[in-house]
Every structure is written in C-alpha cells, then in structure tokens.
N, C-alpha and C positions, 0 to 999 in steps of 0.2 A: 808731360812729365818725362818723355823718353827721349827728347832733345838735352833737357838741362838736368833730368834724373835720373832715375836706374837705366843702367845700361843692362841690356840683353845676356843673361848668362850665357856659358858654354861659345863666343865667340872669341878665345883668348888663347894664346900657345901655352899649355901648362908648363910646361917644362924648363921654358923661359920664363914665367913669371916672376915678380919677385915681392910684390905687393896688391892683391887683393881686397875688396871690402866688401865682407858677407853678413848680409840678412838671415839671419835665423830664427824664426817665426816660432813659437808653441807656446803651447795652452798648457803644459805639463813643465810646473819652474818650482824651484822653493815655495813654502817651506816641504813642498812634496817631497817622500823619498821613494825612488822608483827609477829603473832599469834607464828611463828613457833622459830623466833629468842627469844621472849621473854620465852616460853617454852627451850628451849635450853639453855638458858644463867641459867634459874634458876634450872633445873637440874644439869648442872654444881656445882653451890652454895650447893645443898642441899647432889649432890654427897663428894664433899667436910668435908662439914660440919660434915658427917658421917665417914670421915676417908679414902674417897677412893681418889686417884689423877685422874684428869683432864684433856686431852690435846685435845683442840680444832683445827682440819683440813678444812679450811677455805678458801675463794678466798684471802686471807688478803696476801699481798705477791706475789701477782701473776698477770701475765699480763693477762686482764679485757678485756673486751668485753660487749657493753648493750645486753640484751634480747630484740628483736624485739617485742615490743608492751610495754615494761616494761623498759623502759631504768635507771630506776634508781636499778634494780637488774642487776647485771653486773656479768656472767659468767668466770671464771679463764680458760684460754686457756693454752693446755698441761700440766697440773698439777701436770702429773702422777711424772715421774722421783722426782720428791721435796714431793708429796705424799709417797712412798719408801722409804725416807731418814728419815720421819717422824715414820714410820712404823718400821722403823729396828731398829732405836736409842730409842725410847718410848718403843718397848715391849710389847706393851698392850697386858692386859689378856681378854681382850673383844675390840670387833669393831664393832662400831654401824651407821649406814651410814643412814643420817636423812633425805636427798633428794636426788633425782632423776636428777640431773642437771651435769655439767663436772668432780666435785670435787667426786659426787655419783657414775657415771661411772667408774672414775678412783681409784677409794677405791675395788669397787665390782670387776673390773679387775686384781687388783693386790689380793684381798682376794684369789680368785681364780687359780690366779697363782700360791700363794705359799702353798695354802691348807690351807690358813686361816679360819675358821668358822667367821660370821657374823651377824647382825641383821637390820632390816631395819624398818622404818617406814613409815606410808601412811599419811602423813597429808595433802595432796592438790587433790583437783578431777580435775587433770588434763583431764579427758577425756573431762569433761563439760567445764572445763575452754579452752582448744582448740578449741572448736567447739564454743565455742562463741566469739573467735575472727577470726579463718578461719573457716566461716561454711562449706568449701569444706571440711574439714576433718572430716571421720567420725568418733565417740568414739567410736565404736566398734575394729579401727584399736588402738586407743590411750591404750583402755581397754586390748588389745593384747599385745603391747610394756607394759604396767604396768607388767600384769603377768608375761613376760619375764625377766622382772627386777628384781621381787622383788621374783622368786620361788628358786633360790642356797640361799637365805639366811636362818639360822635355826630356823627362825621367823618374821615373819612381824606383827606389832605393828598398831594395830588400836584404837583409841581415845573415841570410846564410842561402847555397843554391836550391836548398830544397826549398827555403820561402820564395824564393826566385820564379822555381817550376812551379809552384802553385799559386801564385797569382798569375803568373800567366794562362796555368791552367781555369784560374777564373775571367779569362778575358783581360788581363790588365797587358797595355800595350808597353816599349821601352822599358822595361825592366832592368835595372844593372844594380849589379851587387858591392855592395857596402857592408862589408865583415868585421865586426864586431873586433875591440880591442880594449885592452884593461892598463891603466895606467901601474905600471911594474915599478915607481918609486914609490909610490904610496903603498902599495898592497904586496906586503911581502913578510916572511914569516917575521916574529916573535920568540924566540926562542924562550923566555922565560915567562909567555902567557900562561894563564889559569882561567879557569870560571870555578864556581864554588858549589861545584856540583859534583857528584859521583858520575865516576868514567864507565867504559867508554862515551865521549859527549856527541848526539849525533844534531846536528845544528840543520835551520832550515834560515834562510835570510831570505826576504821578499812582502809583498803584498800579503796579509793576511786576509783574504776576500775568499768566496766561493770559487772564482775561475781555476784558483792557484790547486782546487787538488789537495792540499792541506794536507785533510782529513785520511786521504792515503797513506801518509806519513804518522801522522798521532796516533793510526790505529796498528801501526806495527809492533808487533812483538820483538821488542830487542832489549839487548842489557844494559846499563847504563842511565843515561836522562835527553830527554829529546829537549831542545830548547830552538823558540822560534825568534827569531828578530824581526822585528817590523812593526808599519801601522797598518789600519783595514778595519773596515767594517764588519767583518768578523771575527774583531779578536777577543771581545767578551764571551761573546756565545761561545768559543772553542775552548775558550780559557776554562770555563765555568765546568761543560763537556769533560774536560781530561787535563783534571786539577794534577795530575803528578809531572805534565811536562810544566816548563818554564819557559813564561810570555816576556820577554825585556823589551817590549816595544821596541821602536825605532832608535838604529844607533849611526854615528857617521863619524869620519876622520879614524882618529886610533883605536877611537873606542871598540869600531866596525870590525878594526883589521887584525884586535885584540879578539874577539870572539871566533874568526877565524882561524885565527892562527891556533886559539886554543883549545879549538876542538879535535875531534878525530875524525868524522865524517860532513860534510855537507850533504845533504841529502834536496833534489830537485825535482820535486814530482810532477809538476804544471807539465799540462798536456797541450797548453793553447801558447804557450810564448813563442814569441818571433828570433829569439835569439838565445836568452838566459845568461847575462852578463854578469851572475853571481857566481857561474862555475867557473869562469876565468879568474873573479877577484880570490875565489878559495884556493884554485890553484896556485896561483902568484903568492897564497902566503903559506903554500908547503902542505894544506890538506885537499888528499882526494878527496873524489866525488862521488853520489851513488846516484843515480837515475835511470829512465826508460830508455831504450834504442829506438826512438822513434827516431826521425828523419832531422828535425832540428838539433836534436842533440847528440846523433851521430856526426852531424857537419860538424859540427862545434868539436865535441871531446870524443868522438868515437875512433879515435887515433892515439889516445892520450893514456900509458902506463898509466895513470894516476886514479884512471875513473872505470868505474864497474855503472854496465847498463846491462838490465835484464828486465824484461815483463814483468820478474817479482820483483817487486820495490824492496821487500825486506831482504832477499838472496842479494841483490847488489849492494845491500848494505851493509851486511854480513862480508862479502866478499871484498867492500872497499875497505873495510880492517887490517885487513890482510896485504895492503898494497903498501910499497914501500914511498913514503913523504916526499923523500929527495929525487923522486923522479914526476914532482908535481910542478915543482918551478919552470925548471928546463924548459917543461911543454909550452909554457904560456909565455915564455920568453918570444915565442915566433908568434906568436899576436899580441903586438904592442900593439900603444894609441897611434905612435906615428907611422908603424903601418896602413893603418886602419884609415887615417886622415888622410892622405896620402892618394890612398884607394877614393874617399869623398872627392877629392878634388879632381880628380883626374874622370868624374861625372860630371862633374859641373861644365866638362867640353865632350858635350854632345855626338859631335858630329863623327869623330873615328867611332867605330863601333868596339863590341865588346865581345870578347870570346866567352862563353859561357858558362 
C-alpha cells in the first residue's frame, strides 16, 4: 500500500504546499455534540478553504454498538477492512487519527501495517474520565493504554501547553501543540438575543455527564436562572435534582450562538478538559466567562479581559457580571480556526522541531 497508497506524512515543505489530502480518523462524528466533533468538522472547512482535500473516516457507515455509560456515542464494530478501502482509494498524504476508540484502533493498526506514518491527538482525559465511572480501574493502568496508543504516531497533538507538559509529564514522547480555535463567522454576538427567563442568565454549554463537574455549577447560589445546554447521560438525574434551572438539551448553528449571545455569564466548571472550546465560542459572541484558574484554562482565557477565574466558582461568577462584553470579542479574534489549522499542519512536518 505504500508504493501505490498513503504516502508518509510530515515528508512535505509546508510552506510550499499547495494541495494536500488528509485522512482524519475518529470515532467521535454526528449526530454527537461535543468539543471534539465541532473542532473536527471546522478543521475540515478551514482545511478546505485553503486548498487541501478532506476525507473524513467515521463510524458513519458502520454497524454501531453504544458505549457503556455513553449510549448516545455509539462505537463502529470491525471497521477495519472498509477503513483499508478508504485508505488505499484516498491516498492521503497525511493520516491523522483524532481518537482512541474502534475507528482509532483500526486506522493505527493498519498505519502500521503498511508503514504508514501518522499523527494522533489527545483530546479527552480518559484516565479521569474511567475512573470516575469504574472507580475500580485505576488511571495509572488507563495512563499506560494512553502511552501505548499514542507513542508509533510521529506526533501526538495536545490542545494547550500545559496539556503539552503533562503528557509528557506522563511519559508521552513528540508532543506538539495544536491550540485550539473558534470559528469567528459563525459565533458572534446577537445583539437582539433573548431566552425567556429571568436575568441575570448564567449558561453552561457541554456534555451533561459526571466528568463535566456540573453539579459545581447548579449548586451555586446566584441571582437569576442557570440554564444548561447539551446532551449526556446525566441530564435527567440533574434535571429532576434542581428543578429551577433549565435543561434545553442539545442545541447547534444559531440556535447555539443565540443562547450565547443571550446570556450574561457562561460559566465552565469541568476540571478534566483538554482545552474547553466553549469559552472561546462565548467569547466570539460578546459574553464573558467564569471558571477555575487551573492550568488549561489559564492557557486558554487567563489573559482574556473577558473572563474571571477564581477557586470560587460562584466569586467568578459574580465577578464575570461585572466585566464589560465588548472586550470579549477582541480576545478571541487572535484564536481563529485558521490559526489554529495552520498550527495542524505545520505538525504534520515532522522533522523541524518545535519550540515549546
């Protein structure tokens, strides 16, 4: 396959290129909504946009299976043989395998086989997220399957530098970083949004699951109405829990950008994400932030007029009231998509190294 097939990533002068054809492998596609698909889908675009082709390797197509605890991410059972068909008729000049699930197995298996070079990304802490639904399992075993996964690729892509120094800090070799970017024509304020709720609105958008921390947020004492967006496996049980906020499930396109725009606070309390690509889409539509100063989300917004980080979740949220709107855009202007893409590709060659 490597004579008449994929050709070897990262052998190519970026800078001259002018046309590309990337493999993007994951397990994580529609109808999901989630951090990792909407990163995905606008790499594609912005790949695009610039002249390269596109072809997304996806459970789409494929006979499904739920994920235990997760039934609405649904696993492609034996993938591989129709992954191959994909691989040998496409050509791509790079393969980049964006998660760890049947679709990611099967891409890194067959890279391997035929002497494909690859690239991989880290965007979920699965060791925290296992251990917080079996706590028999320990992350130290999860953190072991991780390195095993991600060390034949000729890079593993981390979301900010503090995710950076901690996978390395767990043994992960090649490490380069791929920062995060929000598409700024889609996500941008509303001047005339509403929601039909009494103010101040303070909004959570994401996974409604245990990992996310939630519960930090519904149990604050604040004025107004907390409203969460999203799907998850925990949205009955929370619902039912703390009947005064308001669950609107899963929203997307204007709908999304209307809920942002029209609130006053986003509020981000997940202590386990690799990046949080909802604080950039709040910000791109005019509302600050409130969340932790941990380490991922100082890289991200810990610079950002816009956003209040403090240990107290409700002091930052309190305090992101107070921040003035028009100096949320601005910031999230200097993390576009085609920065961001930009930064993807210029991984995809290897061989110079990378300042850290």
């Amino acid at each position: 396959m490597t004579a008449g097939g994929a050709k070897p990533a990262g052998r190519f002068p970026i800078p001259g290129i002018e046309h590309l054809k990337v493999l993007i492998v994951t397990d994580a596609w529609r109808p999901q909504v989630n951090g990792v698909v909407t990163t995905l889908e606008m790499l594609g675009r912005e790949l695009a946009t610039m002249g390269h082709e596109v072809r997304y390797a996806t459970p789409e197509g494929h006979f499904t299976l739920p994920l235990p605890t997760y039934p609405e991410i649904r696993l492609a059972i034996f993938p591989r043989h129709a992954l191959e068909k994909i691989i040998r008729e496409f050509a791509p000049d790079a393969v980049h395998i964006a998660t760890e699930g049947t679709m990611g197995m099967s891409a890194r298996a067959l890279c391997l086989k035929h002497g494909i070079e690859f690239t991989t990304a880290f965007h979920t802490r699965y060791p925290e997220y296992v251990h917080a639904r079996f706590p028999f399992v320990p992350e130290s075993l999860v953190w072991w399957w991780e390195r095993w996964f991600h060390r034949k690729g000729v890079a593993t892509m981390a979301r900010t530098p503090a995710m950076k120094r901690e996978l390395e800090a767990h043994g992960f070799r090649n490490v380069r970083l791929w920062e995060g970017g929000v598409d700024t024509d889609r996500f941008k304020p509303m001047p005339d949004a509403s929601l039909p709720f009494p103010g101040p609105i303070f909004l959570y958008v994401g996974r409604v699951s245990v990992e996310k921390n939630i519960e930090a947020f519904l149990t604050l004492d604040l004025p107004g109405t907390k409203v969460v967006v999203g799907p998850g496996p925990a949205r009955e049980a929370l619902a039912a829990k703390y009947p005064a906020a308001k669950f609107l499930g899963p929203k997307s396109g204007d709908d999304l950008v209307r809920a942002y725009a029209a609130s006053d606070v986003t509020v981000f309390p997940s202590l386990t994400d690799t990046f949080g690509l909802v604080m950039l889409e709040s910000l791109a539509c005019g509302t600050p932030v409130a969340t932790y100063p941990r380490d991922v989300m100082l890289d991200v917004v810990g610079n950002c007029p816009a956003a209040a980080l403090d240990e107290d979740l409700g002091a930052a949220c309190r305090r992101a009231l107070t921040l003035p709107r028009e100096l949320a855009r601005p910031f999230v202007l200097g993390h576009s998509a085609g920065a961001s893409t930009r930064q993807f590709l210029a991984n995809l060659q290897v061989e110079q190294p990378q300042d850290a």
